[in-house]
C-alpha positions, -999 to +999 in steps of 0.1 A: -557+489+676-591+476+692-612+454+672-649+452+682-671+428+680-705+442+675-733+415+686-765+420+679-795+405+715-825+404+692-818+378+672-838+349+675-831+316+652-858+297+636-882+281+665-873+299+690-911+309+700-916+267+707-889+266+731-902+280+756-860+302+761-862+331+781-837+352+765-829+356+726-804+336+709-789+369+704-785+373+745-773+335+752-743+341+725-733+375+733-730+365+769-706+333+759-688+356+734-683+382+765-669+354+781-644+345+756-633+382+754-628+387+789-596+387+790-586+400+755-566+431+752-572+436+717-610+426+714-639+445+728-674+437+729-708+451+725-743+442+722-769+463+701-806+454+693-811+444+657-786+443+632-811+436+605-796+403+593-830+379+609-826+350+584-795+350+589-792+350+630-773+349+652-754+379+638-719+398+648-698+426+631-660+429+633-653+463+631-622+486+638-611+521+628-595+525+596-596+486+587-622+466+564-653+459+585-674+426+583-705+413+586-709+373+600-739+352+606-759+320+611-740+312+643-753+292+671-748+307+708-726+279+716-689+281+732-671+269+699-689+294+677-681+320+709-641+314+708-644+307+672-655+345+666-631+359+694-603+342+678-606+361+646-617+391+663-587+388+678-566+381+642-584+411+628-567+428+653-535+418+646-533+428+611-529+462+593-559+463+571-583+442+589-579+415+562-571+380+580-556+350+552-580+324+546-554+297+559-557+317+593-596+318+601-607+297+627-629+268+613-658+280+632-661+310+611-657+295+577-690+297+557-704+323+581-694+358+565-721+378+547-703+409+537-672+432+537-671+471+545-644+493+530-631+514+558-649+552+555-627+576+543-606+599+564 
């Protein structure tokens, strides 16, 4: 099953008026998460324009059909934090509920999450 990783090009971390960027922080990790998806079978991106998490940006979902859902934030658009997301994308994927061990995140996401979604009923 296809886990996506929902990325929200709005966000903007604290600052980001003074330096003078000319795209969000949003757009600069989306495009390095795109990139660390490219060749994922399993993990599919998209961007969307405000996930309503601003003190809390840079902000993603990992969402599929049927499994728990979460919320992640305070990321940096850097490559680690990139791979770091895909790679649990990725794990979510690979498991039956959408639950991943502890033991098994990737550093990178480690203090990030922000909430859990039940799957919607069928």
């Amino acid at each position: 099953m296809t886990t996506w990783i929902t990325i929200c090009d709005t966000c903007k971390c604290a600052g980001w008026e003074v330096t003078g960027m000319e795209k969000t922080d949003g757009e600069a990790l989306a495009e390095l998460i795109e990139a660390a998806a490219s060749g994922a079978t399993d993990v599919k991106t998209r961007r969307v324009s405000c996930t309503m998490g601003c003190d809390r940006a840079c902000n993603i979902t990992v969402q599929a059909n049927g499994k728990i859902n979460y919320s992640l934030g305070t990321f940096e658009a850097t490559k680690s934090d990139a791979q770091a997301i895909v790679e649990y994308a990725g794990k979510h994927a690979a498991s039956a509920n959408g639950q991943v061990p502890y033991r098994e995140w990737p550093q990178g996401v480690k203090g990030h999450f922000v909430s859990r979604h039940q799957p919607l009923p069928e």
